[in-house]
C-alpha positions, -999 to 999 in steps of 0.1 A, spaced: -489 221 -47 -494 255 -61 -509 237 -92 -540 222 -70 -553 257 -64 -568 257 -100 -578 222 -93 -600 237 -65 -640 232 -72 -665 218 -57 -669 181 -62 -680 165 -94 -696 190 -114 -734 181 -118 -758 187 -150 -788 208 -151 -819 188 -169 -818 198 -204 -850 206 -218 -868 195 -187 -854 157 -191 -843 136 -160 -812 131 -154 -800 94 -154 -793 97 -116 -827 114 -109 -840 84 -133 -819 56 -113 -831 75 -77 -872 70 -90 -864 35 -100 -855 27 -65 -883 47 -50 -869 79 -41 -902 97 -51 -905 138 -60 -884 153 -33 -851 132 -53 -858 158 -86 -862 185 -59 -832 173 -42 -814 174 -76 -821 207 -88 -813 226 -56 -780 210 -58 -769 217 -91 -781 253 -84 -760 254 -52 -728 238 -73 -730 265 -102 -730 290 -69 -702 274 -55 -681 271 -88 -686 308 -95 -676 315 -54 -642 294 -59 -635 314 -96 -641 347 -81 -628 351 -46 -602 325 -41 -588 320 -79 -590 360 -86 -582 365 -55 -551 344 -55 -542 357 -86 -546 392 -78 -524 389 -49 -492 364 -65 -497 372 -103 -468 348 -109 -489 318 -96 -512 322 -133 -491 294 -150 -494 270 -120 -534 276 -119 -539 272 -155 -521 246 -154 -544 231 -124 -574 240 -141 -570 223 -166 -559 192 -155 -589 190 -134 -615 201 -168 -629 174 -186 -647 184 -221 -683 175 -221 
């Protein structure tokens, strides 16, 4: 249980458009007719994850950690079960 507070994040993690390329699910959203507002869509929510990643790290991980210091092995040990390597 204690573990699953470094698994804490907000969904799948979502990447930006690198060097101004679609994504493949913008790509697959256009195929299907999702017009302009699906890259809009897109970007506003990748923006809003990287907020809520850094919201998660800072004031419920650090704080956490700042308050049960003994609970650092279990959260590393959370995050990175839950971290995938790109």
């Amino acid at each position: 249980m204690r573990a699953s507070v470094g698994a804490a994040r907000p969904g799948r993690p979502q990447l930006p458009r690198a060097r101004g390329h679609l994504s493949g699910t913008v790509i697959s959203w256009l195929r299907t007719g999702a017009g302009p507002a699906a890259e809009r869509f897109y970007d506003e929510h990748v923006e809003a994850d990287a907020v809520h990643e850094q919201v998660v790290r800072t004031e419920v991980v650090e704080g956490l950690l700042k308050d049960e210091p003994d609970l650092e092995p279990d959260v590393a040990f959370g995050i990175g079960a839950t971290t995938q390597p790109l």
